[in-house]
N, C-alpha and C positions, 0 to 999 in steps of 0.2 A: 780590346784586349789582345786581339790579334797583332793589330799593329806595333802593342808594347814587346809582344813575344818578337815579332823582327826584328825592334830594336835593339833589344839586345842578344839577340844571337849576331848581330850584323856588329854589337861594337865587340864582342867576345872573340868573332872572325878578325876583325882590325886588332887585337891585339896578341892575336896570334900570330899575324903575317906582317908584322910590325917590321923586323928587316927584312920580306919582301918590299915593303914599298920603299925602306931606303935603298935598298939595290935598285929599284927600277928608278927611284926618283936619281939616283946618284948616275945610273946611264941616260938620263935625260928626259924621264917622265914627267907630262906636264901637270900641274894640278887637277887640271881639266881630265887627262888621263885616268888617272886613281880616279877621281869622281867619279866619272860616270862608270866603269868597271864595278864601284862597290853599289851603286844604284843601280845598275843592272841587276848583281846577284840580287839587291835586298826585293825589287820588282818581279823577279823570278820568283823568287822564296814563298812572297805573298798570291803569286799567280796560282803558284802550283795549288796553295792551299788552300785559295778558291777553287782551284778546276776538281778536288778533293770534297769539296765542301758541298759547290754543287752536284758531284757525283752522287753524293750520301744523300743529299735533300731530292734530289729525284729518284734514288732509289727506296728510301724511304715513305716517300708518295704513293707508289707504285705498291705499297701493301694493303692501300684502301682500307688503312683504322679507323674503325667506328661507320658513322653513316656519310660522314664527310665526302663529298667527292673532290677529289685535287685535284688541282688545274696546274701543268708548268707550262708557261708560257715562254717561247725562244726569249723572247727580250726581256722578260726574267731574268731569264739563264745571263745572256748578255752583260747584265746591268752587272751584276753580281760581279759576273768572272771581272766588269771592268771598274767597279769601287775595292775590288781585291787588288787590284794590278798599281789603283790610284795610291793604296794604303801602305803598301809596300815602297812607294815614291817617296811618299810623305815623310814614313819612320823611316826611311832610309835614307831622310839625309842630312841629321846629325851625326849617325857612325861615317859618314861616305865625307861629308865635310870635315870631317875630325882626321879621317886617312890623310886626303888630301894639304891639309894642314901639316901633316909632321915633315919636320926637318930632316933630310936624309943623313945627318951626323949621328943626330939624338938616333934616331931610329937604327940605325944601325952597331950602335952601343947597347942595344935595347937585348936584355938577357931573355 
């Protein structure tokens, strides 16, 4: 679910910065450029909302509900912060391939 919420906040950002990219593609940006810039942010995105995600889930823990005793263990934590970071990779690179795709003409006609 997470991953679908990147995705489209990531293609919502691409067609908001639509001629940004023909400006930069039109000064000589390479595809590879835009790519990885919109895979960074979409990798950020998701990072953060793991580093978010496991904040709450261990402070959560740390209220000792019921008789249950919690356990967090670092590489939990680990795993987590890094299938967040993967997730954000993955849904991020249809909008980030779609960037890098537009023609700096169209895009920059783009209202």
């Amino acid at each position: 679910v997470g991953g679908i919420g990147v995705m489209n906040i990531m293609l919502v950002t691409v067609t908001e910065r639509t001629r940004e990219i023909g400006i930069r593609k039109a000064l000589g940006a390479q595809k590879s450029d835009i790519l990885g810039q919109f895979l960074v942010e979409a990798t950020l995105l998701a990072a953060l909302g793991g580093l978010l995600g496991v904040a709450f889930g261990v402070s959560v823990s740390s209220l000792h509900l019921g008789k249950l005793q919690p356990v967090v263990s670092p590489a939990a934590v680990v795993v987590s912060f890094g299938v967040s970071a993967l997730v954000g990779v993955f849904f991020g690179l249809y909008p980030a391939s779609r960037a890098a795709k537009l023609r700096p003409i169209e895009a920059l006609r783009f209202e």
